[in-house]
C-alpha positions in Angstrom: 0.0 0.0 0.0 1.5 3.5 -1.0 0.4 7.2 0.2 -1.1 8.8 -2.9 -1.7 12.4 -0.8 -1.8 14.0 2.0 -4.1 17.4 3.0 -4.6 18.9 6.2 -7.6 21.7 7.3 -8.6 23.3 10.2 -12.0 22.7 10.8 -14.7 25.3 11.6 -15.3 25.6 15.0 -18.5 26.9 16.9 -17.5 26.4 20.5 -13.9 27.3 20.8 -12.6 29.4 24.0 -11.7 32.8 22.8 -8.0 32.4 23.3 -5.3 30.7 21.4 -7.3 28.3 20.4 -9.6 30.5 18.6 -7.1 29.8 15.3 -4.4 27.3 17.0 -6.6 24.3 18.1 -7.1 21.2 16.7 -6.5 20.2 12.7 -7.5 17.1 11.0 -5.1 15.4 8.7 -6.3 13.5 5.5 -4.0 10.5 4.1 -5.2 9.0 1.0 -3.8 5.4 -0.2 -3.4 3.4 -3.8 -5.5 0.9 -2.4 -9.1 3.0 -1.6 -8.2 3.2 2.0 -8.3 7.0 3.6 -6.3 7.5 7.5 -7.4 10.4 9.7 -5.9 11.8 11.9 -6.0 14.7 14.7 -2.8 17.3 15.5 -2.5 20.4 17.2 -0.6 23.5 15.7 -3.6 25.1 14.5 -3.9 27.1 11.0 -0.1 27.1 11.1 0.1 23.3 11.1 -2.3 23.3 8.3 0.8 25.3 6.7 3.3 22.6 7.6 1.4 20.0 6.9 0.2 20.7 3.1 3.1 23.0 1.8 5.9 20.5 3.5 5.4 17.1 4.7 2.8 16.3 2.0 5.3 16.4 -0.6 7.8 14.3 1.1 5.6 11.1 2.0 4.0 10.8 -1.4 4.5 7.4 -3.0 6.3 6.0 0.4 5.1 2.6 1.3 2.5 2.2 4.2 2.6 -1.5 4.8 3.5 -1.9 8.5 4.1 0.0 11.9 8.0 0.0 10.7 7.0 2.0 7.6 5.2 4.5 10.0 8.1 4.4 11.9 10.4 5.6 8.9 8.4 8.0 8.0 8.3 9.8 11.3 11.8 10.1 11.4 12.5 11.0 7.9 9.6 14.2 8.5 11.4 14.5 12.1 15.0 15.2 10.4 13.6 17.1 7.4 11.4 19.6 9.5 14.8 20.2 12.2 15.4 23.6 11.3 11.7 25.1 12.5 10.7 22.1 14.4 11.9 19.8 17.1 8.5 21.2 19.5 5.6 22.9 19.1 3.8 23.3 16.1 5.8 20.9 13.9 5.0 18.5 16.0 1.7 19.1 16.6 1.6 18.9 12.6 3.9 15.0 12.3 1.4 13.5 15.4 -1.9 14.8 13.2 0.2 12.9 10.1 1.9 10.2 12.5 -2.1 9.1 13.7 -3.7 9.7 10.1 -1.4 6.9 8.7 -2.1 4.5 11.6 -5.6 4.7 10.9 -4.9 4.0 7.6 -2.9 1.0 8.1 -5.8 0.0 10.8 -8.3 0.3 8.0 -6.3 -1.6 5.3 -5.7 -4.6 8.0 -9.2 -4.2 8.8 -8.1 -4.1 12.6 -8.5 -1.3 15.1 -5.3 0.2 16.1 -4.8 -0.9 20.0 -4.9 -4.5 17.6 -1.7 -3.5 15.6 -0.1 -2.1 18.9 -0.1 -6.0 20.3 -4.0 -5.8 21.7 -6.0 -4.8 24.5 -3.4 -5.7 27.7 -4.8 -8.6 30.2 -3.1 -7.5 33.5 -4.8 -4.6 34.5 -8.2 -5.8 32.5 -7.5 -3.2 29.8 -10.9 -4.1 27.9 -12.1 -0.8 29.3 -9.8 1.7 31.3 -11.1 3.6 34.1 -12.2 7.1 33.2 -11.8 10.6 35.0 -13.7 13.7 34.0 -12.5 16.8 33.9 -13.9 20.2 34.7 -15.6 22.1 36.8 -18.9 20.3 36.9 -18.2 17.8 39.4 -21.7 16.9 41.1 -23.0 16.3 37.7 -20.1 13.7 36.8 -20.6 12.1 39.9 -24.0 11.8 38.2 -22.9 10.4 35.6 -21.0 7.7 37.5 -17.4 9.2 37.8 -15.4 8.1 41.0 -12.3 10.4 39.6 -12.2 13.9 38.5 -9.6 16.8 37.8 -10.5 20.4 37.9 -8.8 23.6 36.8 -7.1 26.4 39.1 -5.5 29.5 37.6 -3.7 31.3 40.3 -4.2 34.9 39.9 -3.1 36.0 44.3 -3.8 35.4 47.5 -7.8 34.9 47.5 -7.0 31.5 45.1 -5.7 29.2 48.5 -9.3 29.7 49.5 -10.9 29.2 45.9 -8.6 25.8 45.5 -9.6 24.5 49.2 -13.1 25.1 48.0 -12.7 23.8 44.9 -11.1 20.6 46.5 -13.9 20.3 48.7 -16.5 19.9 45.9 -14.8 17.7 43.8 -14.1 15.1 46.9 -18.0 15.5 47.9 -18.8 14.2 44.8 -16.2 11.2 44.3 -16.4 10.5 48.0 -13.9 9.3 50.0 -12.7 6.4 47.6 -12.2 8.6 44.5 -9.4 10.4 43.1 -9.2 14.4 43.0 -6.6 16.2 40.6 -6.0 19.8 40.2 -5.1 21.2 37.0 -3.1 24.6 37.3 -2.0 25.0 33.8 1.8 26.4 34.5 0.4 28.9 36.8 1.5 27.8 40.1 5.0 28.6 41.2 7.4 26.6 44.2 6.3 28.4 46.7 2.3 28.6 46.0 2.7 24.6 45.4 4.4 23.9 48.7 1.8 25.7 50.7 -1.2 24.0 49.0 -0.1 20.9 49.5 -0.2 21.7 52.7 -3.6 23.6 52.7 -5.3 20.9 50.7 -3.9 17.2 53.0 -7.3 17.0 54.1 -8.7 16.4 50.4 -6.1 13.3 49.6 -5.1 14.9 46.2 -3.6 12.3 44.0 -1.9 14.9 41.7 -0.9 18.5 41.0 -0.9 18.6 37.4 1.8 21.7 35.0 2.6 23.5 38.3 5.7 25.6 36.8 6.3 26.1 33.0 8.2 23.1 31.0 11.4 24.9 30.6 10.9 24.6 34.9 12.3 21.4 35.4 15.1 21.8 38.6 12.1 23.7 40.6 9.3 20.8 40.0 12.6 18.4 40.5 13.3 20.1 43.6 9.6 20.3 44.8 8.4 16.6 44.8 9.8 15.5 48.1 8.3 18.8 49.2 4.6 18.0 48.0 4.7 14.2 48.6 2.1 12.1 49.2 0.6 13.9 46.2 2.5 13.9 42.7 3.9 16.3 40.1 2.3 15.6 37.2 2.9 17.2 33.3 4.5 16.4 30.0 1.1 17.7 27.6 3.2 20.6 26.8 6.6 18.8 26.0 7.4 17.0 22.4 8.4 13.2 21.6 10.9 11.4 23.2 14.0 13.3 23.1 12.0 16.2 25.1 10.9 13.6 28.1 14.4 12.6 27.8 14.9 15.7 29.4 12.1 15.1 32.0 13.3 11.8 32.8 17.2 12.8 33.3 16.3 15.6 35.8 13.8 13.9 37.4 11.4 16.8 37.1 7.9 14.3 37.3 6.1 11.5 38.9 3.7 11.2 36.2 4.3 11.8 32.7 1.2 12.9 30.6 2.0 12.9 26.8 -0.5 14.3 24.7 -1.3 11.8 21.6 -2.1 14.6 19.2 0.4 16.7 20.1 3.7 15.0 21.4 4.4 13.1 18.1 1.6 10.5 17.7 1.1 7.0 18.6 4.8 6.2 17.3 6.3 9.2 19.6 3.9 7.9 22.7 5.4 4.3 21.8 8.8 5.9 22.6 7.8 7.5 25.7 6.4 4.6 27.2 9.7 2.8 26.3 11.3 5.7 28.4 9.2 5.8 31.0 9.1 2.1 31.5 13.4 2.2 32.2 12.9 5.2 34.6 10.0 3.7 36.4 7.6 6.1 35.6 4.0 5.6 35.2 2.3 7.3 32.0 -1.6 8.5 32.0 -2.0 10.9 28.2 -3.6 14.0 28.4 -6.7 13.7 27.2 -6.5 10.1 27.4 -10.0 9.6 26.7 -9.9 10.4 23.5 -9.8 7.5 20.5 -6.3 8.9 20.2 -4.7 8.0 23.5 -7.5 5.8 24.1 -5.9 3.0 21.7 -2.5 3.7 23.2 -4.0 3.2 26.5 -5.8 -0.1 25.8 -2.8 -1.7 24.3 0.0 -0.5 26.2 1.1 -0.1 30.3 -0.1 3.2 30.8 -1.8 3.3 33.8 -5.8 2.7 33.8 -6.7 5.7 33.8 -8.1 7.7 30.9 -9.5 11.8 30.6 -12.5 12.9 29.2 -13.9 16.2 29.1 -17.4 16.0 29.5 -18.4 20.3 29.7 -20.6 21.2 31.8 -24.5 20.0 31.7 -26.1 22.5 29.5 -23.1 23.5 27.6 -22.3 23.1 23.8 -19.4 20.9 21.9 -18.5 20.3 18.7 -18.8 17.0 17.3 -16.1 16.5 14.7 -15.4 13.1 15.4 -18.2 10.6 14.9 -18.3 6.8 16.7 -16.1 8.4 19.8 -16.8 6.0 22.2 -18.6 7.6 25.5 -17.5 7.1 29.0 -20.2 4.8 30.9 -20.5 4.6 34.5 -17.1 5.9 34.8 -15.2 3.2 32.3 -14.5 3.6 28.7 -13.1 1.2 25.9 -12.4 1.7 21.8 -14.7 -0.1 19.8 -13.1 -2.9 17.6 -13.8 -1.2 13.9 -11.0 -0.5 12.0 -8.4 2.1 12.4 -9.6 4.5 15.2 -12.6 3.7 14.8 -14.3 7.1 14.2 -15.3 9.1 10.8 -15.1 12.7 10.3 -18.0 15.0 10.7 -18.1 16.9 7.5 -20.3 19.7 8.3 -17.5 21.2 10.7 -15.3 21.3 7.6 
């Protein structure tokens, strides 16, 4: 089977947060194939991606072979090399894990196998036919309503009045897990050493399993320094870092105790297979942002990532976009991939 072409677009949102995403959220990559089967795929990088995507990486996988996991490979570290002198991180990346998951669907589709299959199957020991889900948000007492026992919720620090808006914030989420469930906090690089220190003390009472991007990426001697200082609960991060050779970095200064690779944006299924490789030698487990998605969700199922998968459910009268169709839904607080081919899901045209 050889690539015949490859497009990319950035679909037309409706419910988008008016912020960076507003023209640097998710694109969907097309790959077409010589023998009638199409791959998509999902990447980050936004209208700029788009850019990389169809004016550079197009050109240099048409005609290669798509025949196995090693041709994936191949190609992944021929657009790697070739894209070195603007990429390495960020949106280049975000561009080869929208290609990097397009072609695994593909090759799912051809095989007429889903993709946790070609990745070796769903893992007996934990029971991986469905992984254990956690919503996130700020919605908590309707996901407990829908049957979630684990939940993460956002908190930007902005001063002083925040220690009492987390504590608060803490205090919903475990009323609505109970005793028994997990509770996360997100602070999205907005916490510094000093604010983390003191809420882990603040917040004992609440039996937080993890703080999640408290410092920047580049930050990785201050979280290093600051997860004796927090423990019982763990640093977690790694959605904002790229492919192996950046949680290379993570794993050498020892900055984390849970790594969180994003599917669709750290370098696709054949970058998360590298992480995992790295993370299994340093002893460190591995839960991908957004894990809930059919993107990580395959990863998940087939590999020793923990079981434990994020979904973003919104909030209970809020709007979403649908752009990928067959998603599988979290149920009573457990979610699994369906067994059709590839990822499983078909794009929703009318957002394009």
């Amino acid at each position: 089977m050889k690539i015949t072409a490859v497009s990319a677009v950035y679909p037309n949102y409706r419910n988008v947060p008016a912020s960076w995403r507003t023209h640097f959220w998710q694109i969907v990559v097309r790959v077409e194939t010589d023998a009638g089967v199409s791959g998509f795929g999902y990447g980050g990088g936004g209208r700029a991606a788009v850019e990389v995507v169809n004016r550079h990486f197009a050109e240099l996988v048409a005609g290669r072979d798509l025949g196995s996991a090693g041709a994936i490979a191949a190609i992944w570290d021929d657009l790697y090399r070739e894209s070195l002198p603007y990429g390495r991180k960020g949106v280049a990346i975000m561009a080869l894990s929208g290609l990097d998951l397009a072609l695994w669907d593909a090759l799912g589709k051809a095989e007429r196998r889903p993709v946790y299959e070609l990745l070796g199957g769903a893992r007996p020991e934990p029971n991986k036919d469905r992984v254990r889900s956690y919503a996130t948000g700020v919605d908590q007492a309707w996901y407990a309503e829908l049957g979630f026992s684990a939940t993460k919720f956002p908190h930007r620090w902005n001063g002083e009045a925040d220690y009492d808006s987390a504590a608060a914030g803490a205090a919903r989420a475990r009323d609505a897990v109970g005793e028994d469930g997990l509770v996360m906090i997100d602070t999205y690089m907005s916490w510094d050493s000093d604010v983390t220190t003191r809420m882990a003390g603040l917040l004992e009472e609440f039996n937080i399993y993890w703080f999640e991007d408290v410092c920047t990426p580049d930050e990785l001697d201050a979280q290093a320094q600051l997860r004796p200082a927090v423990k019982p609960v763990l640093l977690a991060g790694g959605e904002h870092e790229f492919t192996h050779h950046g949680f290379g970095e993570i794993a050498r200064s020892g900055a984390l105790d849970l790594w969180q690779p994003d599917i669709t944006w750290c370098g696709g299924i054949t970058a998360g297979l590298r992480i995992l490789d790295l993370a299994r030698e340093t002893g460190i487990p591995v839960a991908p942002h957004r894990g809930g998605e059919v993107w990580g969700l395959h990863l998940i199922t087939a590999s020793d990532c923990i079981d434990l998968a994020e979904v973003l459910p919104g909030t209970r009268d809020g709007d979403s976009d649908v752009l990928w169709i067959g998603e599988p839904i979290a149920e009573n607080g457990y979610i699994a991939p369906t067994d059709a081919p590839g990822f499983g899901v078909r794009l929703n045209e009318d957002l394009i």
